[in-house]
N, CA, C and O atoms as a printed pandas DataFrame, in Angstrom:
     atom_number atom_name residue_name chain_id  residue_number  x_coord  y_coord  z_coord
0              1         N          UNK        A               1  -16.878  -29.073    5.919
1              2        CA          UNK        A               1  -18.076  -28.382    6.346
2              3         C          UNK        A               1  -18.118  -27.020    5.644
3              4         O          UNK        A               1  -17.221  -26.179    5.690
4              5         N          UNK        A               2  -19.380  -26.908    4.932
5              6        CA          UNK        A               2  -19.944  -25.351    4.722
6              7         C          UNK        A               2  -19.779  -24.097    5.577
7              8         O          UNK        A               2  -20.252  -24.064    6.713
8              9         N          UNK        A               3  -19.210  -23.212    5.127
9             10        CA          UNK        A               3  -19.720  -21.680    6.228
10            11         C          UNK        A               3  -21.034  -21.396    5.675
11            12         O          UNK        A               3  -21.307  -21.438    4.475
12            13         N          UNK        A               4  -21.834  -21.104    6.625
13            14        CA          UNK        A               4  -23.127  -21.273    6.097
14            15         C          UNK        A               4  -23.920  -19.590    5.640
15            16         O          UNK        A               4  -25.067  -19.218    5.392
16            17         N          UNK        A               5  -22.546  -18.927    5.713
17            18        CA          UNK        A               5  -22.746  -17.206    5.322
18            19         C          UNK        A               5  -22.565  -17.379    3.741
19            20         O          UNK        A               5  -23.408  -17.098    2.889
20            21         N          UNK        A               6  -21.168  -17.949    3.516
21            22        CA          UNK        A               6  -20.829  -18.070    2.129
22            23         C          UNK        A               6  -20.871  -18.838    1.496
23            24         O          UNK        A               6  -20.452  -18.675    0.350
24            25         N          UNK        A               7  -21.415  -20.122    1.918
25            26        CA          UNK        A               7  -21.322  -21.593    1.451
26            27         C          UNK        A               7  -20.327  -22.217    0.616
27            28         O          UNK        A               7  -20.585  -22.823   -0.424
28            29         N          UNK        A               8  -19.443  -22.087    0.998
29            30        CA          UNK        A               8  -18.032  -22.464    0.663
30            31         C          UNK        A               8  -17.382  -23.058    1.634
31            32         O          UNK        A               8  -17.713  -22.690    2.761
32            33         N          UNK        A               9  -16.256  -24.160    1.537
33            34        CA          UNK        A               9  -15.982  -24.703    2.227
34            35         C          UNK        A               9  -14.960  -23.973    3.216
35            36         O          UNK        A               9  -14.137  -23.237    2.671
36            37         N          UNK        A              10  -14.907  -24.128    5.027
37            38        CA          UNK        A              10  -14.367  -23.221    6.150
38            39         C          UNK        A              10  -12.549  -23.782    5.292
39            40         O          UNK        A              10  -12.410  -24.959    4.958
40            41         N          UNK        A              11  -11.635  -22.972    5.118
41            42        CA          UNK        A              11  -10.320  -23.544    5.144
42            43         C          UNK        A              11   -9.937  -23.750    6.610
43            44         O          UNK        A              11  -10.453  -23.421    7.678
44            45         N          UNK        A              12   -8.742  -24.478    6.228
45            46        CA          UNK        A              12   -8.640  -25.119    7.319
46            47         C          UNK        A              12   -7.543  -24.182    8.513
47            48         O          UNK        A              12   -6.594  -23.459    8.211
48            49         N          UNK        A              13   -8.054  -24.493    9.859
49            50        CA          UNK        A              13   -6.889  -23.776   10.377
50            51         C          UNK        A              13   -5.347  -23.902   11.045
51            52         O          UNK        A              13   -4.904  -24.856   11.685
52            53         N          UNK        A              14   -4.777  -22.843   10.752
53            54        CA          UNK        A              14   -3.400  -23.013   11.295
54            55         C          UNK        A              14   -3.202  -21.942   12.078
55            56         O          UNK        A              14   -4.061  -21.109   12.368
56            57         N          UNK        A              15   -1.701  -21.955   12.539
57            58        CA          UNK        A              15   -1.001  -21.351   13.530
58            59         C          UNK        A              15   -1.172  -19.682   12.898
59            60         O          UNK        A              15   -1.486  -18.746   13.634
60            61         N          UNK        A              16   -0.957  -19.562   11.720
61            62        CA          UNK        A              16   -0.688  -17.873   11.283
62            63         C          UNK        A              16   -2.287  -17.246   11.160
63            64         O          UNK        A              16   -2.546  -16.058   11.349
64            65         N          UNK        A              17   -3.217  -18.204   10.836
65            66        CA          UNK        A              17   -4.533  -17.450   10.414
66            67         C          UNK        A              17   -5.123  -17.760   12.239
67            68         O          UNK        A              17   -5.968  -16.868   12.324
68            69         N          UNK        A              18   -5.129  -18.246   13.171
69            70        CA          UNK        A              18   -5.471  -18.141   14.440
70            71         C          UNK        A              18   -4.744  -16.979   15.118
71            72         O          UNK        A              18   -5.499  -16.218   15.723
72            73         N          UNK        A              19   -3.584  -16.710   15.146
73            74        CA          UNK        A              19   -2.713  -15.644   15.781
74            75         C          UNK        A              19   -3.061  -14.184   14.967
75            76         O          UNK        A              19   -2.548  -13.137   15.363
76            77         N          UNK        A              20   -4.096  -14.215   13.645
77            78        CA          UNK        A              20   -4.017  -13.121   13.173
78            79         C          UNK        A              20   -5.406  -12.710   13.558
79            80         O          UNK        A              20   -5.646  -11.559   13.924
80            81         N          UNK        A              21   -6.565  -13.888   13.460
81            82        CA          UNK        A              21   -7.645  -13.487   14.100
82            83         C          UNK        A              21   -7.587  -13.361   15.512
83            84         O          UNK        A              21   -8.517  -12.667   15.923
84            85         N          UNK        A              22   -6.923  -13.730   16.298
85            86        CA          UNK        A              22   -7.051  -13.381   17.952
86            87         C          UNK        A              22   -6.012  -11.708   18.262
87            88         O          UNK        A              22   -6.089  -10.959   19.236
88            89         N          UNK        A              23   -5.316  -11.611   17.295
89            90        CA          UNK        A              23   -4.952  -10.385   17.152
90            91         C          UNK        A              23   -5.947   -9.319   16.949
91            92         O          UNK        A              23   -6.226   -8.402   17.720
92            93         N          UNK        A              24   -6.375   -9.551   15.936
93            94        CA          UNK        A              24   -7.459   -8.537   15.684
94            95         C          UNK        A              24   -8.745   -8.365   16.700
95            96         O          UNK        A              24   -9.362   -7.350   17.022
96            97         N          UNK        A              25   -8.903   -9.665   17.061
97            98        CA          UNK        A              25   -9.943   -9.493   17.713
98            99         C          UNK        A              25   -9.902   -8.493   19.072
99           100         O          UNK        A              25  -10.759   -7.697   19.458
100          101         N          UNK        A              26   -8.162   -8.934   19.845
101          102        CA          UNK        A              26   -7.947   -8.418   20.962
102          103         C          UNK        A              26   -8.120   -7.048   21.035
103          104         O          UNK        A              26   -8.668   -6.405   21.931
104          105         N          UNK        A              27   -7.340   -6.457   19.487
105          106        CA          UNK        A              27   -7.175   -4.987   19.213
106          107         C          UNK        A              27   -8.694   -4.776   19.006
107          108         O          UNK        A              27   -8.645   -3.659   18.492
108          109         N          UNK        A              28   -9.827   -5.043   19.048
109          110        CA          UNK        A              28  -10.752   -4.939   19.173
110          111         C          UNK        A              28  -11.551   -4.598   20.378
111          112         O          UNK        A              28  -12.334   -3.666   20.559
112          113         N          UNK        A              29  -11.204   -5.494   21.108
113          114        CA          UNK        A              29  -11.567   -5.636   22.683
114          115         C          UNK        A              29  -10.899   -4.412   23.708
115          116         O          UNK        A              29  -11.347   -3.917   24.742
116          117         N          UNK        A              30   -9.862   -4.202   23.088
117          118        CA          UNK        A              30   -8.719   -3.136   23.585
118          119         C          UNK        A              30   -9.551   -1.199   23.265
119          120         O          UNK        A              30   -9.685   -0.260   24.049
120          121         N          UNK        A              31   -9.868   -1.324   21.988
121          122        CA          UNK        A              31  -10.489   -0.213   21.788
122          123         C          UNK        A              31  -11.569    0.186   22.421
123          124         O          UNK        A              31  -11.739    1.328   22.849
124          125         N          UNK        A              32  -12.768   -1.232   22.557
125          126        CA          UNK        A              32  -13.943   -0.968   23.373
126          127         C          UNK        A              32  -13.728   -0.539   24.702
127          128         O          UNK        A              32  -14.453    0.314   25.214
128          129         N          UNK        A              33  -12.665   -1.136   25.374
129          130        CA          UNK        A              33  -12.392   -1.320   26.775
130          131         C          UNK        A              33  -12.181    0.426   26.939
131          132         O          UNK        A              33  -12.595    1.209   27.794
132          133         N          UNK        A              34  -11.435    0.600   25.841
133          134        CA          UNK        A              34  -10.426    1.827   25.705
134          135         C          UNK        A              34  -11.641    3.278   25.882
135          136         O          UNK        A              34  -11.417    4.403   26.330
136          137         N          UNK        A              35  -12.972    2.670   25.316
137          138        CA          UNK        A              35  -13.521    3.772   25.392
138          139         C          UNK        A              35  -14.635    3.880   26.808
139          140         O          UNK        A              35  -15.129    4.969   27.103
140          141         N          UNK        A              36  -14.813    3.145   27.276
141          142        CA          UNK        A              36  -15.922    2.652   28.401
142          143         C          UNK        A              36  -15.705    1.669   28.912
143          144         O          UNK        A              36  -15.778    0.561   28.381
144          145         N          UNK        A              37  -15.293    1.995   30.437
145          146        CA          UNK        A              37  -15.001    1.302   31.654
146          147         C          UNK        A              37  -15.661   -0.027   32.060
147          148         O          UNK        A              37  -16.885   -0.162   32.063
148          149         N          UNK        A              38  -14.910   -0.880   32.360
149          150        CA          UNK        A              38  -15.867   -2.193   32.669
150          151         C          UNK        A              38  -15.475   -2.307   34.483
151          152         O          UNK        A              38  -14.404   -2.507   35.056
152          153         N          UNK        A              39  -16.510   -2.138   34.868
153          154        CA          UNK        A              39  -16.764   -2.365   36.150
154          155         C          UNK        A              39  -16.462   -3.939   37.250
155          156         O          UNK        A              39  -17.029   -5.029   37.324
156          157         N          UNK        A              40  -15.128   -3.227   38.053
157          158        CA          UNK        A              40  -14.202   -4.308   38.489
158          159         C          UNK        A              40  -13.630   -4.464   37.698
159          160         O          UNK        A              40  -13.384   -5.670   37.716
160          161         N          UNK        A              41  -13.024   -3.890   36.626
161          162        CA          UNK        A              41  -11.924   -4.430   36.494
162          163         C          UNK        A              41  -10.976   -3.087   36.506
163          164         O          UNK        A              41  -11.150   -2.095   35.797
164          165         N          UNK        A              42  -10.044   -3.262   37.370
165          166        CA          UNK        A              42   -9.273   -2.087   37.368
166          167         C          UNK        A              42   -7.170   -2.770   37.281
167          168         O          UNK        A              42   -6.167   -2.443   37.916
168          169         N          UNK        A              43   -7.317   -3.338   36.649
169          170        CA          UNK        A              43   -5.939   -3.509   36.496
170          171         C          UNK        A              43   -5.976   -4.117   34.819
171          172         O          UNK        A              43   -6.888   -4.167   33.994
172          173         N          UNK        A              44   -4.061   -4.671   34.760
173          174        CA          UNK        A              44   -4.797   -5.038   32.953
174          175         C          UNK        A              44   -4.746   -6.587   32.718
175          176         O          UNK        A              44   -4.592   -7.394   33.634
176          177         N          UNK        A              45   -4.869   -6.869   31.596
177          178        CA          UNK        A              45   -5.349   -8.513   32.358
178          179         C          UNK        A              45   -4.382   -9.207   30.642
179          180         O          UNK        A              45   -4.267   -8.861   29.466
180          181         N          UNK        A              46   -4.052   -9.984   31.272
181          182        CA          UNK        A              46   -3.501  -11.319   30.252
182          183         C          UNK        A              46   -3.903  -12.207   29.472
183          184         O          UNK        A              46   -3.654  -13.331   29.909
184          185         N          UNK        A              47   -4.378  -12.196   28.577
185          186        CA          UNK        A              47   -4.698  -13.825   27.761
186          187         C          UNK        A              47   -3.194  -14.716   27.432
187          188         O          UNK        A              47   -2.253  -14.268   26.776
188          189         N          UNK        A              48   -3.244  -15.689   27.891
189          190        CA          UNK        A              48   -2.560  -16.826   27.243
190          191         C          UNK        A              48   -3.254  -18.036   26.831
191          192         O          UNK        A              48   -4.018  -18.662   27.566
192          193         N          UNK        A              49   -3.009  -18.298   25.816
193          194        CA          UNK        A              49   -4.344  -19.591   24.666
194          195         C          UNK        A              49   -2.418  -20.172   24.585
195          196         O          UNK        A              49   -1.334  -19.604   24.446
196          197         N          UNK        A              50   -2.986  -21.826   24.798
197          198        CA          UNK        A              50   -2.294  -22.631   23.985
198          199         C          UNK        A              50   -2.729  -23.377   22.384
199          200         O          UNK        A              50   -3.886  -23.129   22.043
200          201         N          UNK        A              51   -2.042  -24.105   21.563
201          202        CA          UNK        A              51   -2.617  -24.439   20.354
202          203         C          UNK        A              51   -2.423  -23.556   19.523
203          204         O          UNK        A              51   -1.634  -22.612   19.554
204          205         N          UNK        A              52   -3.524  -24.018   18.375
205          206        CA          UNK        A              52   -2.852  -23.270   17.063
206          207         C          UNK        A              52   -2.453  -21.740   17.199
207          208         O          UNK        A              52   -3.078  -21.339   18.181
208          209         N          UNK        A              53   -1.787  -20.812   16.729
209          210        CA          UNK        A              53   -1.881  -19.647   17.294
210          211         C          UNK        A              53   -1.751  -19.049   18.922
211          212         O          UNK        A              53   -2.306  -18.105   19.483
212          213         N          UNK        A              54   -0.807  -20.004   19.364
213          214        CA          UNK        A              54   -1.208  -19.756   20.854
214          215         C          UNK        A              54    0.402  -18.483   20.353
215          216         O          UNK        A              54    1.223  -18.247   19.467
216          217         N          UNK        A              55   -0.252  -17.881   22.266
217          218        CA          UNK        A              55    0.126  -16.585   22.688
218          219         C          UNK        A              55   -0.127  -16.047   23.831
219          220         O          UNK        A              55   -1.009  -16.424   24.602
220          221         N          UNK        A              56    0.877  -14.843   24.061
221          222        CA          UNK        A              56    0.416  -14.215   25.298
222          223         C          UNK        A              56   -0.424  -12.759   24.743
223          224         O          UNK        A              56   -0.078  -12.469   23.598
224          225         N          UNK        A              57   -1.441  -11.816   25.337
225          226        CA          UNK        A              57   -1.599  -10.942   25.038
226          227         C          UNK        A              57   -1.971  -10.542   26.035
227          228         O          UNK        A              57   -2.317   -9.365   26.137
């Protein structure tokens, strides 16, 4: 299948390119959080994903 941004074919995924995008993404989520409060939530919270890239964060 096409990515339909670059039209090139999606590579395929594994364990190191899933654990690096859910990394980034988290450190993402972490900064927003970091700057403006989300309402109810007052403690810190866990992701665990099983599968490719699985993890705790």
């Amino acid at each position: 299948m096409a990515d339909p941004a670059l039209g090139r074919p999606t590579p395929a995924t594994d364990a190191d390119r899933m654990r690096a995008v859910l990394t980034w993404m988290l450190a993402v989520l972490n900064n927003q959080v970091g700057q403006a409060s989300v309402a109810g939530l007052d403690a810190r919270v866990a992701l665990t994903l099983t599968g490719p890239g699985r993890g705790t964060w």
